[in-house]
Phi, psi and omega in degrees: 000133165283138180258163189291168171059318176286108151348131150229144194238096160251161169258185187288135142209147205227180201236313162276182185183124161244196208206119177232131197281350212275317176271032158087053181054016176303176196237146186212148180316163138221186187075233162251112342165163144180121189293152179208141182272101177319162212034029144241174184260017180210175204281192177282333163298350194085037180265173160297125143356271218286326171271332146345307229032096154220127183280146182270137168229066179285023175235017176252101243248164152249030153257004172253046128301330159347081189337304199297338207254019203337095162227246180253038180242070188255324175252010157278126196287329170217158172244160204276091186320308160319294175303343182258012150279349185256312169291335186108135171236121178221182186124188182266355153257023143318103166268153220247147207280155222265113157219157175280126141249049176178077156311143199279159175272000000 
């Protein structure tokens, strides 16, 4: 059971992987994206690691794939809409959070 109010930080797993020599050969996501908690075995969407084949970053946050956060989202092509409904979404495809604005009497 989730408690409620408690943060959370998630990390990366990705479909790709590149090498960027300019910071000293770190490995960074490419591809397609899906926030992931470290120590489970599956994304936040429920996809499997393992059957995925999806590579783990667990030194990559999911706010930097964010186009806008140049960190580590120079290849990445998409993010996993789902994980990004649960992880937090900003960007130019950002919907804005659910509010009434004409309550029922």
């Amino acid at each position: 059971m989730r408690r409620k109010g408690r943060s959370r930080s998630y990390a990366v797993a990705a479909s790709g992987q590149w090498t960027d020599e300019e910071e000293g050969r770190r490995r960074l996501p490419a591809g397609e994206v899906h926030a992931w908690e470290p120590g489970r075995n599956e994304t936040v969407c429920g996809l499997s690691l393992s059957r995925s084949r999806l590579v783990r970053f667990a030194g990559v946050t999911w706010t930097d794939t964010f186009p806008e956060s140049g960190g580590a989202a120079d290849r990445v092509q998409r993010q996993c809409p789902r994980c990004a409904s649960v992880a937090g979404r900003r960007g130019s495809d950002a919907r804005p959070a659910w509010h009434r604005t004409n309550p029922r009497p």
